[in-house]
C-alpha beads as a LAMMPS data file, in Angstrom:
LAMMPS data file: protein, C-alpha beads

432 atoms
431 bonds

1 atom types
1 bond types

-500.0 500.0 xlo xhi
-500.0 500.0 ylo yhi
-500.0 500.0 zlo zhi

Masses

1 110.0

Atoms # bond

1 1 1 448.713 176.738 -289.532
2 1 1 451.318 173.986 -290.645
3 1 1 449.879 170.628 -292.568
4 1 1 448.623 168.085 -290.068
5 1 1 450.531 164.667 -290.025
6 1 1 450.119 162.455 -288.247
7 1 1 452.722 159.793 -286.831
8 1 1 452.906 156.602 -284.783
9 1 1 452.996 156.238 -280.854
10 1 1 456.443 154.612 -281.039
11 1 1 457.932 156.765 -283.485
12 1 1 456.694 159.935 -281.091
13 1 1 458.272 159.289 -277.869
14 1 1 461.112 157.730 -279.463
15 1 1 462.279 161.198 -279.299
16 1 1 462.095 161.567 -275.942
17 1 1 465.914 161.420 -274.358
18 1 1 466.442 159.059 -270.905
19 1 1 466.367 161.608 -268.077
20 1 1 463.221 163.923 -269.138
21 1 1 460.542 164.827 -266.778
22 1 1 457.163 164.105 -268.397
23 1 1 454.197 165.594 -267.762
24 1 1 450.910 163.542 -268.851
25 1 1 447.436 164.872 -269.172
26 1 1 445.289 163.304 -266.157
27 1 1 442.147 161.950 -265.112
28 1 1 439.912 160.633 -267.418
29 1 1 441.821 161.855 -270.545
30 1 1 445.758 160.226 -270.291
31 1 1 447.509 159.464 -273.316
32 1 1 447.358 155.898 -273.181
33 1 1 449.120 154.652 -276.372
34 1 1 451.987 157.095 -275.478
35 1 1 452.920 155.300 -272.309
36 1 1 452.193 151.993 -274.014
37 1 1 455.135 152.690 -276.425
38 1 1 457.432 154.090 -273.830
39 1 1 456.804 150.563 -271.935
40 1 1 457.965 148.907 -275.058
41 1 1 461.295 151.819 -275.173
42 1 1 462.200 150.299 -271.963
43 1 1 461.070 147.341 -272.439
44 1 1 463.629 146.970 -275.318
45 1 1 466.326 149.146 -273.088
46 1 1 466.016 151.623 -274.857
47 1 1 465.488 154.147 -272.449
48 1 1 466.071 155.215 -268.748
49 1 1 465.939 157.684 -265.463
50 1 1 462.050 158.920 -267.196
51 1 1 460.248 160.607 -264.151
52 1 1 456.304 161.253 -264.678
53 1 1 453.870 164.053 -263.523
54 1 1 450.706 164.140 -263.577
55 1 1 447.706 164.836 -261.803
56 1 1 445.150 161.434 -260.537
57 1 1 445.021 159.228 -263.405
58 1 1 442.344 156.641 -264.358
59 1 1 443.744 153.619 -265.335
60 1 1 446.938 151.060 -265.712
61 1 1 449.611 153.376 -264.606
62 1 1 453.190 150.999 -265.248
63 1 1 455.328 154.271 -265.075
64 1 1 454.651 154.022 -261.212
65 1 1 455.649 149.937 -260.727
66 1 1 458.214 147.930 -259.280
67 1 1 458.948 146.125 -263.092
68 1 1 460.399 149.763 -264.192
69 1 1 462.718 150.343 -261.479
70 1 1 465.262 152.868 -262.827
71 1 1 463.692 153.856 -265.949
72 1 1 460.276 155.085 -265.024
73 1 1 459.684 156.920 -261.595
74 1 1 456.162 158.911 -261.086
75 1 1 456.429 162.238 -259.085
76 1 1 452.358 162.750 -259.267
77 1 1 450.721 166.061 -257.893
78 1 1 447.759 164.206 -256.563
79 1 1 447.699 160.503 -255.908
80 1 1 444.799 157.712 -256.580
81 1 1 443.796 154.611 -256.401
82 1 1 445.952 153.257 -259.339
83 1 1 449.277 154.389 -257.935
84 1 1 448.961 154.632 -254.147
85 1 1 449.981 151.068 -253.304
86 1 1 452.930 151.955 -255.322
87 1 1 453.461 155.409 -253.804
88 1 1 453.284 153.791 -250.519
89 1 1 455.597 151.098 -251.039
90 1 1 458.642 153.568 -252.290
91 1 1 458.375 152.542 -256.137
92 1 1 456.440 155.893 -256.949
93 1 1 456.161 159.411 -255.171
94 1 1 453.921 162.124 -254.460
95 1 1 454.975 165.764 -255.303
96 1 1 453.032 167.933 -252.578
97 1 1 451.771 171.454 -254.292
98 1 1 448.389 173.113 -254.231
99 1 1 446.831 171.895 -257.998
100 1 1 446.390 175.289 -258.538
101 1 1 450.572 176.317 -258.849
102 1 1 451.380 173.045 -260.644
103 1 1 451.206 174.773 -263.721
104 1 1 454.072 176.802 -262.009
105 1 1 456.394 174.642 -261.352
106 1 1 456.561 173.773 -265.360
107 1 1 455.916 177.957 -266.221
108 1 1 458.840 178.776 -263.965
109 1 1 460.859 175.651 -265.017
110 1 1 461.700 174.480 -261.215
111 1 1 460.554 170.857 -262.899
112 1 1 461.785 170.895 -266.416
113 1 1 460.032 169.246 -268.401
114 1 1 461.429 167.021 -271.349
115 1 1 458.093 166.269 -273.236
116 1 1 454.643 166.693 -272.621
117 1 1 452.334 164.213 -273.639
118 1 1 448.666 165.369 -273.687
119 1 1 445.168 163.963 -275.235
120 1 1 443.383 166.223 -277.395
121 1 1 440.360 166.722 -279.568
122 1 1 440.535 166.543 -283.131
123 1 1 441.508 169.918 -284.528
124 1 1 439.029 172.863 -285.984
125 1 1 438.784 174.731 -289.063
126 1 1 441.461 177.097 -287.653
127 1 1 443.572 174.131 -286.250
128 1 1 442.540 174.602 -282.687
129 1 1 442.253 171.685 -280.257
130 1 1 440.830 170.956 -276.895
131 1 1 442.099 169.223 -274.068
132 1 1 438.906 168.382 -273.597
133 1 1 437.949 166.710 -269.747
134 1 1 441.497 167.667 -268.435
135 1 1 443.006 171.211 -268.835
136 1 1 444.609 171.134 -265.608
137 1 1 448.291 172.190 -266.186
138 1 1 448.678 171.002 -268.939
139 1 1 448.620 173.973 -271.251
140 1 1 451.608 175.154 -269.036
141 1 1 453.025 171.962 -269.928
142 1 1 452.742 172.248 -273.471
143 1 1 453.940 175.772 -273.082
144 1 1 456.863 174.638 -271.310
145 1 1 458.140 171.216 -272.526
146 1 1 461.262 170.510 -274.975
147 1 1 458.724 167.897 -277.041
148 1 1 454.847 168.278 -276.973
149 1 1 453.773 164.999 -278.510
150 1 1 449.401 165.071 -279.045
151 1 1 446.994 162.225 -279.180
152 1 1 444.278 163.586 -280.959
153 1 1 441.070 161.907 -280.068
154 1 1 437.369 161.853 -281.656
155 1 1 436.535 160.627 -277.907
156 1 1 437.340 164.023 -276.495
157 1 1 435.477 166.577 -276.144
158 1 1 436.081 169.937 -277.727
159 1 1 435.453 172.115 -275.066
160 1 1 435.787 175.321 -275.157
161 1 1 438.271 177.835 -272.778
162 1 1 441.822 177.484 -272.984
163 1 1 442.017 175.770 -276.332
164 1 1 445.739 174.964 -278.175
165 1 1 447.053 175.284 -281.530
166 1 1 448.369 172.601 -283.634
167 1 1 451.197 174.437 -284.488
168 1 1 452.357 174.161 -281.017
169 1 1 452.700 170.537 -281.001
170 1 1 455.751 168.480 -282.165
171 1 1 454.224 165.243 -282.933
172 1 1 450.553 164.568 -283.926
173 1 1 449.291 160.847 -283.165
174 1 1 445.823 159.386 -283.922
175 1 1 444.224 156.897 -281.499
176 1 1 440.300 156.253 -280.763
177 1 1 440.792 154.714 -277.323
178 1 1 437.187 155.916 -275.641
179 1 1 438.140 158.036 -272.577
180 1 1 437.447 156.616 -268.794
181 1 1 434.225 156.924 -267.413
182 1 1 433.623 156.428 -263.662
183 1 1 430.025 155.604 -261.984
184 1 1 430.352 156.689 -258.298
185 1 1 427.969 154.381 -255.543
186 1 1 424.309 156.089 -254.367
187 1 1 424.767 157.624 -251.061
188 1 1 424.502 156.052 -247.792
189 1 1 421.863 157.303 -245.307
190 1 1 424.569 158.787 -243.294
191 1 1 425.712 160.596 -246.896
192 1 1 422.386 161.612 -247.133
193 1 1 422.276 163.472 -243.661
194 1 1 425.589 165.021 -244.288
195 1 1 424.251 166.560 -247.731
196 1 1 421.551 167.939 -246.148
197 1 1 423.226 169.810 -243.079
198 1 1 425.581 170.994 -245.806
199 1 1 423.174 171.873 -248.100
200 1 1 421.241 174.040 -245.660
201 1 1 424.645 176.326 -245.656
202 1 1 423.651 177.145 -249.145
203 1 1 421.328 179.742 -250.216
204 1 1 419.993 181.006 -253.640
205 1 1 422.100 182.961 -255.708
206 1 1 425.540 181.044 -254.573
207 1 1 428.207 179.967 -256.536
208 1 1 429.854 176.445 -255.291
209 1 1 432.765 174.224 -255.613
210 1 1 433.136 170.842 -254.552
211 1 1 434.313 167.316 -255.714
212 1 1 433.226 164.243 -257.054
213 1 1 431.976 160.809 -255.474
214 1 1 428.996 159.932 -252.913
215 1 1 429.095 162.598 -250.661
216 1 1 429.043 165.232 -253.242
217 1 1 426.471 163.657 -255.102
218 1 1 424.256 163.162 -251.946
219 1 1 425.018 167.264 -251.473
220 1 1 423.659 167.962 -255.175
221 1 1 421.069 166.335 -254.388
222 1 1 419.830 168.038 -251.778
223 1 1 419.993 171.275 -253.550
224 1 1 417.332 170.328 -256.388
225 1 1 415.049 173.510 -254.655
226 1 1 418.111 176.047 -255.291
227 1 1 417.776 178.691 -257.767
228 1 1 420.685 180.430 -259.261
229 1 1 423.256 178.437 -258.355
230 1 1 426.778 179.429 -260.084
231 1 1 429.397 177.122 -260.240
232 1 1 433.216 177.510 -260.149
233 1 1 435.068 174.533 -259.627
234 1 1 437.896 172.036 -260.449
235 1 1 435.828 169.408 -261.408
236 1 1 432.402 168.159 -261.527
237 1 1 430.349 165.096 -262.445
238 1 1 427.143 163.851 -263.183
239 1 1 425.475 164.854 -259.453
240 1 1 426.229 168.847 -260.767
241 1 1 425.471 167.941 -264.374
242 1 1 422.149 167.332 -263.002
243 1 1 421.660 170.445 -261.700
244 1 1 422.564 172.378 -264.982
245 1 1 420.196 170.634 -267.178
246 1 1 417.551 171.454 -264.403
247 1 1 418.492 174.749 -264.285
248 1 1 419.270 174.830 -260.744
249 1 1 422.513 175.748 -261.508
250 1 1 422.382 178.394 -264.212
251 1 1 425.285 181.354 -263.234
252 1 1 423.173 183.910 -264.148
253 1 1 424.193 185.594 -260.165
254 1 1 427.868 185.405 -260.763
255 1 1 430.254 188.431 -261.179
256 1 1 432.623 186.865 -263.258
257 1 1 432.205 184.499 -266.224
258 1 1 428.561 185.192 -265.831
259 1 1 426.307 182.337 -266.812
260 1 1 429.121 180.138 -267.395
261 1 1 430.609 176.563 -266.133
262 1 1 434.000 176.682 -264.882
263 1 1 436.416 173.943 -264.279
264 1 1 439.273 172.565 -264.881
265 1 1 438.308 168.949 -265.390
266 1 1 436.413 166.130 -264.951
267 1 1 435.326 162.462 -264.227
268 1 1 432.187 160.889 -264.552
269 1 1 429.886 159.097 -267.511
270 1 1 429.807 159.708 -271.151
271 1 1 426.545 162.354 -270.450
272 1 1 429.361 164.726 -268.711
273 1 1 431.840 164.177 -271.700
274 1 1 428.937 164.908 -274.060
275 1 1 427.607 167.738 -272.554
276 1 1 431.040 169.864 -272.769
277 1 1 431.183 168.956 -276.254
278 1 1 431.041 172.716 -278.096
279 1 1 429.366 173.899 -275.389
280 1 1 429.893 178.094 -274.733
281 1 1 428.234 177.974 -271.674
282 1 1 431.068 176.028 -270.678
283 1 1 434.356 176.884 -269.992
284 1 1 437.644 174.477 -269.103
285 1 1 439.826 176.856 -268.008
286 1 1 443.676 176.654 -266.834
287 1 1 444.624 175.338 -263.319
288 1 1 446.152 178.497 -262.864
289 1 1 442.803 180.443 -262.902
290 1 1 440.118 178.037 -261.727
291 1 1 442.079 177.527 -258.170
292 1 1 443.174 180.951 -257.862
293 1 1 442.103 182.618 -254.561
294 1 1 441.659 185.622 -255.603
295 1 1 439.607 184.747 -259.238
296 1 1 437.681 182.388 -256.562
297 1 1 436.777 185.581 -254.446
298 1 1 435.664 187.549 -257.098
299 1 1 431.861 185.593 -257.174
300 1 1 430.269 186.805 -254.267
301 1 1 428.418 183.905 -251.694
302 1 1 431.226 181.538 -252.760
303 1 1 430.620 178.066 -251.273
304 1 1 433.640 176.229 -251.199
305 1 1 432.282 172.197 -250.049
306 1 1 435.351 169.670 -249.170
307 1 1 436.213 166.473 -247.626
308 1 1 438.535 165.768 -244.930
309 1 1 440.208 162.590 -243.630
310 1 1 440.273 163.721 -240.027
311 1 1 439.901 166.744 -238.326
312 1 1 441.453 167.629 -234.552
313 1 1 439.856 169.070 -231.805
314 1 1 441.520 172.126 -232.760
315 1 1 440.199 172.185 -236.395
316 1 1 443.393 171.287 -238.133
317 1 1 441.756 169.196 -241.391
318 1 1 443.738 166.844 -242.823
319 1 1 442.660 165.849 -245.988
320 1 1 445.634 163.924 -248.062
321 1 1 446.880 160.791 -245.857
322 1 1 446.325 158.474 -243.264
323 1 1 449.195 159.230 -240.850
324 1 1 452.407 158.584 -242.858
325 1 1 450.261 156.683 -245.861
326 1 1 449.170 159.048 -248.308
327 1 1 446.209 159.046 -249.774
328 1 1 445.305 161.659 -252.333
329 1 1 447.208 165.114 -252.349
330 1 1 446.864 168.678 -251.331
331 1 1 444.490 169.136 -254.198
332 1 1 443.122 172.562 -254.331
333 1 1 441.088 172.530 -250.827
334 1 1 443.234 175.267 -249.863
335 1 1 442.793 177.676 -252.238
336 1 1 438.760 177.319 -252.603
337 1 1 439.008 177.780 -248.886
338 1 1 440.735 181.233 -249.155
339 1 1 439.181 182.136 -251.958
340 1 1 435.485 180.854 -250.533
341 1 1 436.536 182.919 -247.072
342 1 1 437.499 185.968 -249.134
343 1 1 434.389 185.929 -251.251
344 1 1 431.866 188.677 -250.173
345 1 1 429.165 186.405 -247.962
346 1 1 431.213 183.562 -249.043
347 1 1 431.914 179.971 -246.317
348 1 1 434.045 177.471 -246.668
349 1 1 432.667 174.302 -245.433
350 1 1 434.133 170.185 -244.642
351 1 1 432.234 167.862 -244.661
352 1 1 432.595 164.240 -244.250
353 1 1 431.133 161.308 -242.113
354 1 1 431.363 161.622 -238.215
355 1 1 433.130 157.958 -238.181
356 1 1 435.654 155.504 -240.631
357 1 1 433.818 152.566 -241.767
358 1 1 435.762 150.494 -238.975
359 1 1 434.023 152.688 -236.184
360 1 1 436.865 155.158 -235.782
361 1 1 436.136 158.951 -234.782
362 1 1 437.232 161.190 -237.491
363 1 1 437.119 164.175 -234.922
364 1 1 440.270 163.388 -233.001
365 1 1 442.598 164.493 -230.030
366 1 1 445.226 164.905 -232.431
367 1 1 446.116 164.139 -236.324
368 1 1 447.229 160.794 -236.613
369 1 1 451.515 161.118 -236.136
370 1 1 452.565 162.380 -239.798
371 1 1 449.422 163.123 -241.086
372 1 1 448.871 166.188 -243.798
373 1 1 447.647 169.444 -242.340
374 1 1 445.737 170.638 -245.539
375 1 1 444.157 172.986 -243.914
376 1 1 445.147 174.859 -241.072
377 1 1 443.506 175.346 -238.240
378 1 1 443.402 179.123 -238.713
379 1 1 441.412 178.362 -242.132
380 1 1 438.685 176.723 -240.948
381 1 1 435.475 177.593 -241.122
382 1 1 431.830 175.338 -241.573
383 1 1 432.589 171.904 -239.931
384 1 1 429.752 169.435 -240.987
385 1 1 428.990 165.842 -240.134
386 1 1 425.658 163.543 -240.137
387 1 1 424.946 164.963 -236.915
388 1 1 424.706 169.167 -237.425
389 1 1 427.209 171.758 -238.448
390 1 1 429.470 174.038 -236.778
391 1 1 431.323 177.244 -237.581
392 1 1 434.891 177.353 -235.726
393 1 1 435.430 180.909 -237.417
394 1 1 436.031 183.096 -234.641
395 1 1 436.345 180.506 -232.009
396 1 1 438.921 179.762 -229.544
397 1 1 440.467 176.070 -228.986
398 1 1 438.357 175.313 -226.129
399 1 1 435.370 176.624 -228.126
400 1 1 436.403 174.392 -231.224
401 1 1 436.451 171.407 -228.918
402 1 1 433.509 171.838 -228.141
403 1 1 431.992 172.488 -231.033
404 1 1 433.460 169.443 -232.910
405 1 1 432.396 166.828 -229.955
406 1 1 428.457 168.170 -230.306
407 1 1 429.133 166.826 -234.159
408 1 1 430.789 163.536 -233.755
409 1 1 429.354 160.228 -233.080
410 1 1 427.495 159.993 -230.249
411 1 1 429.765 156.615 -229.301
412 1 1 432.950 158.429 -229.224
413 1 1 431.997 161.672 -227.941
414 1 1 432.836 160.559 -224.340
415 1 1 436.536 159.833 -225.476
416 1 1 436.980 163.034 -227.076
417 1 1 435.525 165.217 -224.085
418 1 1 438.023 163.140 -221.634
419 1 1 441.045 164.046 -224.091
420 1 1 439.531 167.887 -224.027
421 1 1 440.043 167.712 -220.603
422 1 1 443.632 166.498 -220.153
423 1 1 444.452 169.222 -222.670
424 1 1 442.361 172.004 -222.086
425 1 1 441.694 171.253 -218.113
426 1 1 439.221 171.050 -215.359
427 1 1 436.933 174.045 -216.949
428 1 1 436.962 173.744 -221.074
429 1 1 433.500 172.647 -221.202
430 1 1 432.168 175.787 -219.323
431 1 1 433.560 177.978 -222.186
432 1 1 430.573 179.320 -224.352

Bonds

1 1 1 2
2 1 2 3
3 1 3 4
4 1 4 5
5 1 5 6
6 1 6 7
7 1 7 8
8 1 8 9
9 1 9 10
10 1 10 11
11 1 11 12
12 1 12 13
13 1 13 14
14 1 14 15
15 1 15 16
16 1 16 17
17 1 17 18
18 1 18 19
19 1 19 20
20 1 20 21
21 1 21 22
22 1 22 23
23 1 23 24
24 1 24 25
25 1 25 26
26 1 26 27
27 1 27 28
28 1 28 29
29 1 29 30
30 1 30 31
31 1 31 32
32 1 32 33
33 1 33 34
34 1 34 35
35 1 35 36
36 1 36 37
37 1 37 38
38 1 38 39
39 1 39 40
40 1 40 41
41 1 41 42
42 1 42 43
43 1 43 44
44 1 44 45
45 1 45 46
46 1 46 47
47 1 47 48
48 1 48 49
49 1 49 50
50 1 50 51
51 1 51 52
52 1 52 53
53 1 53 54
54 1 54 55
55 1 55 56
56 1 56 57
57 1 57 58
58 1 58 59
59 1 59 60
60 1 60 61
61 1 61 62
62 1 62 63
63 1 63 64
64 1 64 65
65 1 65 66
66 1 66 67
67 1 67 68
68 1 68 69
69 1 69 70
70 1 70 71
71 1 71 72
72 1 72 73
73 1 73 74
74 1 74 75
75 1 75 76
76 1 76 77
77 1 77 78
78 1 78 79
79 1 79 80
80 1 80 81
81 1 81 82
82 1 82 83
83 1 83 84
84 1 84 85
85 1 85 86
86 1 86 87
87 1 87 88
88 1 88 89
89 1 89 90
90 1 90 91
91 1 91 92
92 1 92 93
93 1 93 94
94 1 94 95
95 1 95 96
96 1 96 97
97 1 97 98
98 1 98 99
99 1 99 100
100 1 100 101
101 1 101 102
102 1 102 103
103 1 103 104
104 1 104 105
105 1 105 106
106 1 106 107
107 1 107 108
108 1 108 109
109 1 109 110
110 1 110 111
111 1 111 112
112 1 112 113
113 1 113 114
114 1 114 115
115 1 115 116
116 1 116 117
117 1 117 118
118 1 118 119
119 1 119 120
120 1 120 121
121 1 121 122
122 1 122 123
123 1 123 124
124 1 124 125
125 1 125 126
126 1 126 127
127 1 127 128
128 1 128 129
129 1 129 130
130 1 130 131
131 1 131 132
132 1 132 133
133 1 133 134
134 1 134 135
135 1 135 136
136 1 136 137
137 1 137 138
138 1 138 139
139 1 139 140
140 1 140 141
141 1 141 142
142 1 142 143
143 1 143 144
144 1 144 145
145 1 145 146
146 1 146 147
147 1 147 148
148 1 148 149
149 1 149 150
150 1 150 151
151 1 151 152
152 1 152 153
153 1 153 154
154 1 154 155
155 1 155 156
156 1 156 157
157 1 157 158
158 1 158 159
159 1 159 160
160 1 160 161
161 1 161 162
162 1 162 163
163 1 163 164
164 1 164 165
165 1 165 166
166 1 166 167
167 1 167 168
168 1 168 169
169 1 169 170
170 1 170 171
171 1 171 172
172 1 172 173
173 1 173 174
174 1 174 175
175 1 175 176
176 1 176 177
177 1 177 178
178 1 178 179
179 1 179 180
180 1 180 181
181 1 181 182
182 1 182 183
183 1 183 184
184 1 184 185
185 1 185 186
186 1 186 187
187 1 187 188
188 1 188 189
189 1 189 190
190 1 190 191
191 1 191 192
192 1 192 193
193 1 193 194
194 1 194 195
195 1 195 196
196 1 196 197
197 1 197 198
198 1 198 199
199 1 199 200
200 1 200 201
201 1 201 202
202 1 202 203
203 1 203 204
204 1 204 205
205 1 205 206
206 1 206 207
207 1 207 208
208 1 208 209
209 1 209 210
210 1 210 211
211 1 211 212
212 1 212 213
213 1 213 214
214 1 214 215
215 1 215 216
216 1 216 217
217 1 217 218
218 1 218 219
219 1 219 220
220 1 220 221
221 1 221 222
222 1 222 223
223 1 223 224
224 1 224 225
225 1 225 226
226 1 226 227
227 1 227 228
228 1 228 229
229 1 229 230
230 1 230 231
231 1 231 232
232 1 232 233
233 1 233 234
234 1 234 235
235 1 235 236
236 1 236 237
237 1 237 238
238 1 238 239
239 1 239 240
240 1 240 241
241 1 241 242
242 1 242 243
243 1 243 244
244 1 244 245
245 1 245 246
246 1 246 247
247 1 247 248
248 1 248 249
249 1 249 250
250 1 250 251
251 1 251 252
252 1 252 253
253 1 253 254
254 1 254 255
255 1 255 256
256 1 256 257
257 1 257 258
258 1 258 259
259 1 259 260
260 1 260 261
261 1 261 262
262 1 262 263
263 1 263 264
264 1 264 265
265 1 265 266
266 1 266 267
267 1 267 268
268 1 268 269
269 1 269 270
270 1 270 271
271 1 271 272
272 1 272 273
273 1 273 274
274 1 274 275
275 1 275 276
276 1 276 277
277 1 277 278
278 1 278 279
279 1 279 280
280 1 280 281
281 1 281 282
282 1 282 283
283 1 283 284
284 1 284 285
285 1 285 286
286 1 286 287
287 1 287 288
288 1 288 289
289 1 289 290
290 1 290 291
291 1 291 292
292 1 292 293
293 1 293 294
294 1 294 295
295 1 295 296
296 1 296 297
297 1 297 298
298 1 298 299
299 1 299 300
300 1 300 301
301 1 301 302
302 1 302 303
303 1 303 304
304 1 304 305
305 1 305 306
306 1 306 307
307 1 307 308
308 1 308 309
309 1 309 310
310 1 310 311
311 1 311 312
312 1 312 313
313 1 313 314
314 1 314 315
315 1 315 316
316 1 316 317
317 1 317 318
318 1 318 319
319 1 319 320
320 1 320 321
321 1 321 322
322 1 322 323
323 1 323 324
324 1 324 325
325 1 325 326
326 1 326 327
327 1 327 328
328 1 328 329
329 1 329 330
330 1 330 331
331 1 331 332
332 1 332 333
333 1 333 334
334 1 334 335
335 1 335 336
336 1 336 337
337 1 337 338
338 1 338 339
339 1 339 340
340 1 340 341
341 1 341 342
342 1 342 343
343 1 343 344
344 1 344 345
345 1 345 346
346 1 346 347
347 1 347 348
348 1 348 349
349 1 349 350
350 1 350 351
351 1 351 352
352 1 352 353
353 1 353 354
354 1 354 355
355 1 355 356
356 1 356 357
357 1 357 358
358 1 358 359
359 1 359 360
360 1 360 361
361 1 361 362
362 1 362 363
363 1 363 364
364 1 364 365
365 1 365 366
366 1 366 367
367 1 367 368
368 1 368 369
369 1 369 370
370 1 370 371
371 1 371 372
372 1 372 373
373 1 373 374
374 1 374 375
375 1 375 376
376 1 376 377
377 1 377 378
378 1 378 379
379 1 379 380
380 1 380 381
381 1 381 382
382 1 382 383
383 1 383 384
384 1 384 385
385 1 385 386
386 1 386 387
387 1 387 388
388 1 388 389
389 1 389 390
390 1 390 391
391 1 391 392
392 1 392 393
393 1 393 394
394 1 394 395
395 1 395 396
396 1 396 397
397 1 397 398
398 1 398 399
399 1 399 400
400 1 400 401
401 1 401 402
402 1 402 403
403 1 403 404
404 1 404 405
405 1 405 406
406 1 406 407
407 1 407 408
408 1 408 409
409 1 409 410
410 1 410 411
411 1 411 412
412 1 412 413
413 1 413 414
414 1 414 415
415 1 415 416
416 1 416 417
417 1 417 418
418 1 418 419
419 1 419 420
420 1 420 421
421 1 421 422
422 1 422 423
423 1 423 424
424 1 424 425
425 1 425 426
426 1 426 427
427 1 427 428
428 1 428 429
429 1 429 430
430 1 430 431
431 1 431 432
């Protein structure tokens, strides 16, 4: 292991040429002070033509504004709340690709990157660090980039799984900026109702995936009378971190990485950050190998638990925009979908609120014109609203239709059976 020394912010990505793609390390964990000092670079005119990657990141993104027109431009592999106004207006961009081969676009250099600029736990007595709440791809990144530039930060955690070496970093810089913590609202009723038909789909012994917010905390806690759960997922927050301490979730039924937490990271209070901390029955793992199908399949009764934006009367889920206006990103519902459908007694299951908060079905005719098919109609399985669950596995189109108007709000089901019948004709509803 080489001496540790340390630099500044500014004198680190001074080094980074105009033109470089830049990967940052996302969520709650980005490398604040580094893009501060690239602001002042172009600020100054010092630099130009920078493009950005990234999965969501938690707060003030300026490499995705108007103000940096032709120096920074963000290409992000998942969009949120703090760039999509920006995405949507044309001064940023989204980069479509399943989370779980973003690490391959740096491994197999199609986006070369020019510097990667990562957050990272203070090192070890061997000169190991952790990327702590956000592993994602950036290890690939650091494999990968011309100039690896590392914040290392008491306020990460040092989790353990794919851990780095010092020695693999070009610049060192020391900042104490606390990391982003996010409190997500208590569930609505109708979150409540949706938790529990989706929590009936899971039995003892399973190992699940899902997301973060409301609705996934209103699922966790519905499963409080589990026993043996196993988890396996990209992220988690405090709803699952709940369900470890309790020992509801406890892996001890898994095939692989028996007994363990898998993910790839995460977003939620201090508690969650804490709890990774040196913790070996925890593991942050690559993107590459949390969202791969066929790791995924490998723990049987794999229940994979998504969202969805809208769904057709066909099953197509689209999960990543609102017609044209994106919204998120591909994420990895695909893959936990395969790899969930794959899994020896495994489901995959969507679930999400019957309407918008405007009154809007969310079962539809059709997608909204240039919505994202996330997943296709072919892949889905477990379709679950306030108002039951369905499995379209196996089931024709006129069958689907059905199926997916006996879940939807009762005030728009008479819309949807009238468009069932121009499309599917006089006799659709006798099918059975």
């Amino acid at each position: 292991m080489k001496p540790i020394t340390f630099t500044t912010a500014d004198e680190a990505v001074s080094h980074i040429p105009s033109g470089s793609h830049i990967h940052l390390s996302s969520v709650a964990s980005v490398p604040h002070c580094l893009i501060q000092a690239l602001c002042r670079r172009a600020d100054a005119g010092d630099v130009r033509d920078l493009h950005f990657h990234h999965f969501h990141t938690e707060g003030p993104a300026p490499y995705s504004e108007e103000r940096y027109q032709g120096i920074f431009f963000d290409q992000g592999f998942f969009v949120g709340p703090n760039v999509r106004k920006n995405v949507n207006g044309g001064w940023a961009d989204y980069l479509p690709v399943h989370l779980g081969e973003s690490q391959k676009l740096y491994r197999e250099r199609i986006v070369k990157l020019g510097a990667a600029l990562v957050n990272v736990s203070m090192p070890d007595e061997q000169g190991r660090v952790s990327l702590g709440t956000s592993v994602d791809c950036s290890v690939a990144a650091v494999e990968s980039a011309d100039i690896v530039i590392g914040v290392c930060n008491p306020n990460v955690p040092f989790a353990y799984g794919d851990l780095l070496s010092v020695d693999q970093f070009d610049y060192l810089v020391r900042d104490d900026t606390p990391l982003v913590t996010a409190a997500f609202a208590e569930p609505t009723p109708t979150e409540v109702l949706i938790g529990k038909n989706a929590a009936a789909l899971v039995e003892d012994g399973d190992c699940i995936q899902m997301g973060i917010g409301a609705l996934p905390n209103a699922l966790a806690a519905q499963l409080g009378n589990h026993k043996h759960l196993g988890l396996h997922t990209e992220m988690f927050a405090d709803g699952l971190l709940g369900l470890i301490k309790k020992g509801v979730i406890d892996g001890t039924r898994k095939k692989i990485d028996t007994g363990k937490v898998v993910a790839s990271f995460l977003l939620g209070s201090q508690d969650v950050y804490s709890f990774i901390d040196k913790n070996e029955n925890v593991l942050m793992r690559d993107i590459k190998y949390v969202n791969d199908p066929y790791v995924i399949r490998q723990n049987p009764h794999m229940k994979a638990i998504n969202s969805a934006v809208e769904v057709d009367l066909t099953g197509q889920i689209c999960a990543d925009s609102i017609g044209t206006r994106i919204w998120s990103g591909t994420g990895g519902q695909l893959e936990f979908v395969r790899g969930a459908s794959m899994s020896e007694g495994g489901k995959s299951i969507t679930a999400f609120a019957s309407q918008t908060k405007y009154g809007g079905s969310k079962i539809v005719p059709e997608l909204h014109a240039g919505a994202g098919v996330v997943t296709p109609r072919a892949d889905a399985h477990w379709v679950v609203t306030e108002f039951g669950a369905v499995d379209l596995y196996g089931k024709s189109l006129q069958e689907r239709a059905r199926l997916l108007i006996s879940i939807a709000h009762p005030d728009n089901r008479e819309e949807l059976e009238k468009a069932a019948f121009d499309r599917f004709g006089p006799h659709w509803h006798l099918v059975r």
